[in-house]
C-alpha positions, 0 to 999 in steps of 0.5 A: 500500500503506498505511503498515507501521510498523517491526516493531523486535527489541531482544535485551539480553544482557550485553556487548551489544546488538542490535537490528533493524528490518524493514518488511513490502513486497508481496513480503517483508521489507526490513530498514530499521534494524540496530544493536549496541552493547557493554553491561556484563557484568552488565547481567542478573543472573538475568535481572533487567535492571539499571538502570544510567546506561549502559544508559540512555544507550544505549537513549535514543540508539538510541530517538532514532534509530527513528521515532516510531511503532514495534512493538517487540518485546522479548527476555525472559531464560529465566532469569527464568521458570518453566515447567510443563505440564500436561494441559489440562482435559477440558471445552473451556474458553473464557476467561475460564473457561481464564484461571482454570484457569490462575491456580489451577494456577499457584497450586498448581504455582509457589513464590509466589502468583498475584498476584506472578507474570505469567502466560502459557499456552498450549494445546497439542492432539497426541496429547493436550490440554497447557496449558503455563504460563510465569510470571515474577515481576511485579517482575522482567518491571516492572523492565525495563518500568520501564528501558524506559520511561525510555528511551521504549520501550514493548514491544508485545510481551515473548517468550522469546529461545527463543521469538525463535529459533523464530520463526527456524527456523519462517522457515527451515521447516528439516527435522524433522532440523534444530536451531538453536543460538545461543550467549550469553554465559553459556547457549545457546539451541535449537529443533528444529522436529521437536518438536511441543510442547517445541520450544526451550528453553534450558541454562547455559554454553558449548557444545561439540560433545562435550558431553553437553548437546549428546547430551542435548538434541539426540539426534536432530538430523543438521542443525546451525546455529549462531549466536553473540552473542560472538566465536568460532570456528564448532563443528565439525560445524555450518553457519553460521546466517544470519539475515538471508537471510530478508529479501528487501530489503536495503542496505549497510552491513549488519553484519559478523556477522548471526548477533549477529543472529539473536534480534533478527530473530526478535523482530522477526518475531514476531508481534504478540498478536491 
């Protein structure tokens, strides 16, 4: 079997790191790499990445333990982004023809000029055609491309961490009953895979199970799983979520709580842009 590079998951949030690496066997994943660190709690400030000599310190000393040959995946902050749709236009637009449908609407339906916005979109045919736009500001996505250069990573691909917890639950090919939770610091994350178009999205604070965020974002889901970056207790009512079981390949030491795992796995699941 030719040589799989390492498909490397790095989740930065603030008060700690993850990262994850799998290698593609004939018969599944093997996880070849896991690390977790401690970070500041103001290593992100509105999802902007902040530059710090310690964090630099840590991604250089984790850098220097991957090959040097790698596919990193990076974790993009949801605060750092804004969302439209939109219906898609009626004429089956082609690129670059659909890329220029959709700078002039992000023109029209986002606070600041197309040139001051990265710019992704994306298809989607259901009951009817949407174009779904996701914008951040070049500064911001520049900054951390810029603090991860000089620690020598450079990403081959940035995603949404609502999107790295999709490509979890797509793994788990979970019922249309089911939700995935995953709590951060300061926000949480979840997919609902019973969804065909807004399937994941994101709501700041913690979460409780009598929350009215939970009703209101989740009112249909009977199956609840759950995972959490910070240290607690497993909500009453949920089953937890156990990332790491989607690997068939694997040996000690492995963490003590794989669910701190859960983004970095979906990160590194993902697949590369064709």
């Amino acid at each position: 079997m030719a040589f799989q590079k390492w498909q490397v998951g790095l989740d930065i949030q603030n008060g700690q790191l993850c990262a994850l690496g799998i290698q593609r066997r004939r018969n599944g994943w093997q996880l070849r790499h896991w690390w977790q660190h401690a970070l500041p709690h103001d290593t992100l400030s509105y999802g902007v990445l902040q530059c710090s000599p310690t964090l630099l310190a840590v991604l250089r000393r984790w850098r220097k333990q991957l090959p040097c040959s790698i596919s990193l995946r990076v974790g993009f902050p949801p605060q750092a982004v804004m969302q439209r749709a939109l219906a898609a236009p009626s004429l089956q637009l082609r690129e670059p023809e659909l890329g220029r449908y959709a700078a002039a609407a992000a023109e029209r339906l986002f606070p600041l000029s197309v040139n001051e916005l990265a710019l992704d979109y994306r298809v989607a045919v259901q009951q009817q055609s949407r174009l779904y736009l996701t914008a951040a500001r070049q500064s911001v996505l520049q900054q951390w491309l810029s603090t991860l250069a000089l620690a020598g990573l450079i990403p081959d691909v940035v995603e949404l961490t609502c999107g790295a917890l999709a490509q979890v639950g797509k793994a788990m090919q979970l019922s249309d009953e089911a939700a995935l939770i995953h709590q951060l610091s300061d926000h949480w994350l979840w997919y609902l895979p019973g969804e065909q178009e807004t399937a994941s999205g994101w709501v700041p604070g913690l979460l409780s199970t009598d929350s009215e965020q939970l009703r209101q974002h989740l009112p249909d889901a009977h199956d609840l799983w759950f995972s959490t970056n910070i240290s607690g207790e497993l909500l009453t009512g949920m089953q937890p979520l156990q990332p790491l079981s989607l690997l068939q390949f694997m040996q000690p030491p492995l963490p003590a709580n794989g669910g701190m795992f859960t983004l970095a796995l979906g990160l590194a699941l993902r697949p590369e842009e064709s």
